[in-house]
C-alpha positions as CSV (number, residue, x, y, z in Angstrom):
1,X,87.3,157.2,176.0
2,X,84.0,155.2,176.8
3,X,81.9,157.5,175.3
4,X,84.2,157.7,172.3
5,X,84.1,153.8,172.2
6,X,79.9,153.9,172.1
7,X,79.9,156.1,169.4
8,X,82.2,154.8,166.9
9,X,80.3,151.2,167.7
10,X,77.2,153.0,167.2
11,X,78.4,154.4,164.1
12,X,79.4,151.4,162.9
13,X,76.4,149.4,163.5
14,X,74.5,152.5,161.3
15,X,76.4,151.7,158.9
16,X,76.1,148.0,158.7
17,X,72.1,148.2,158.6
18,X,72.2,151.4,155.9
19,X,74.4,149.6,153.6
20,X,71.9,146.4,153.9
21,X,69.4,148.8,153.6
22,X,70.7,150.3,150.3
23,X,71.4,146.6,149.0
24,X,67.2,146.4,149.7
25,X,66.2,149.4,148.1
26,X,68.2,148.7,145.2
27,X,66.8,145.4,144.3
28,X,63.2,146.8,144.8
29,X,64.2,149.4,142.7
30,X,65.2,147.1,139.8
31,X,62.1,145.2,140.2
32,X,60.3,148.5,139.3
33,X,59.5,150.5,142.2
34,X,60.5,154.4,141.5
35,X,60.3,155.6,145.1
36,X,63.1,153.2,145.9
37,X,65.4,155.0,143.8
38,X,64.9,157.8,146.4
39,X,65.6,156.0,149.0
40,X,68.6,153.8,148.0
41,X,70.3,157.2,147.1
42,X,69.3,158.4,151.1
43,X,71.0,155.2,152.4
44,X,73.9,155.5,150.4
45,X,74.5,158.8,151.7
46,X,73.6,158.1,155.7
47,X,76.2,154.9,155.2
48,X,78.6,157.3,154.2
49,X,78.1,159.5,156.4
50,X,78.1,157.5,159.4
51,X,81.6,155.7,158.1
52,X,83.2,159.3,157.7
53,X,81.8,159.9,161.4
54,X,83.1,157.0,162.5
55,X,86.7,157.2,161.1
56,X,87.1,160.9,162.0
57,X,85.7,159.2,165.9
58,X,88.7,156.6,165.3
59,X,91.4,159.3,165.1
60,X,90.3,161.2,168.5
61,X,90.1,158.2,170.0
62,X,93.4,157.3,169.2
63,X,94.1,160.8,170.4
64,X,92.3,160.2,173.6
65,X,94.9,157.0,174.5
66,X,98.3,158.8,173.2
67,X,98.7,156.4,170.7
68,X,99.4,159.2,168.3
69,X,99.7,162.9,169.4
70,X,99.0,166.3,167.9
71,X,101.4,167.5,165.3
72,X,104.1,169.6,166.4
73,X,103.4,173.5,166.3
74,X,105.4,175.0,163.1
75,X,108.5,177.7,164.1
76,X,107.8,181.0,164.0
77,X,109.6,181.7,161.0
78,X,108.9,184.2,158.5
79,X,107.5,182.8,155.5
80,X,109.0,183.5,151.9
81,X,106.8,183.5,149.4
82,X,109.4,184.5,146.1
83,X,112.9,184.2,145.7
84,X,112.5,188.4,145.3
85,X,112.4,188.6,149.3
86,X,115.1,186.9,149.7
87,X,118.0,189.2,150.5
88,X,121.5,188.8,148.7
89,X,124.5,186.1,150.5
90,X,127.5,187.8,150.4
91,X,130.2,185.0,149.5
92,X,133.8,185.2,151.1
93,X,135.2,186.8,148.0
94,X,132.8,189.8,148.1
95,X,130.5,188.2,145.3
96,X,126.8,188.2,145.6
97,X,124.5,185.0,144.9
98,X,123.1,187.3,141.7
99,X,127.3,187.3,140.2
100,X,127.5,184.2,140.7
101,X,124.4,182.0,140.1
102,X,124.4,179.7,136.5
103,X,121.7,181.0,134.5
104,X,119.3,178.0,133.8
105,X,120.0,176.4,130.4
106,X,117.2,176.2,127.9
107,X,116.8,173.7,125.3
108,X,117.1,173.9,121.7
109,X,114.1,173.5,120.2
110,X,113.7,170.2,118.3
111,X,113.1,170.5,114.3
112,X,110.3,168.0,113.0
113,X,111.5,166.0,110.4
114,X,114.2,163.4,110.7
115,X,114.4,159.4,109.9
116,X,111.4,158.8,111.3
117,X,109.3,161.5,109.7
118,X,110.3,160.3,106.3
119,X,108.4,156.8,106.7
């Protein structure tokens, strides 16, 4: 947990000079200078980077202390992936679910015109 400690501080201190560093290059590269463009764009990246490290060094950390734990493993159940594998429930009176499911109901479709189209 030490080492994990370092790290994210270490991460975090990257980040704090890269982003000052990006706030430098860009003025310089509104005051004219083309190569800063370069390297504000570098910075940028690097602070992102090192905050994306960080945060992902924040969760395994958290890990590390059991303050939150792995996600429980999913049941070995099969998976469906249409209502076609599904086989057919037999109800009590002998019915299947395909006799006696509602059929969805579709809409009419709406005719254009009305009160309002007449305006």
């Amino acid at each position: 947990m030490l080492l994990l400690s370092l790290a994210i501080t270490l991460c975090v201190v990257a980040w704090g000079y890269l982003v000052y560093a990006a706030i430098d290059f860009g003025s310089e590269a509104r005051g004219g200078e083309s190569q800063a463009w370069a390297f504000l764009g570098l910075a940028c990246l690097g602070a992102a980077a090192c905050l994306f490290t960080g945060m992902i060094l924040v969760g395994r950390l958290l890990r590390a202390a059991g303050i939150v734990s792995d996600p429980a493993p999913l049941a070995d159940e099969p998976t469906i992936t249409s209502y076609v594998d599904l086989p057919p429930r037999i109800s009590p009176g002998g019915l299947t679910d395909e006799d006696t499911a509602q059929l969805p109901t579709i809409p009419a479709p709406r005719h254009q015109g009305g009160k309002r189209a007449a305006r």
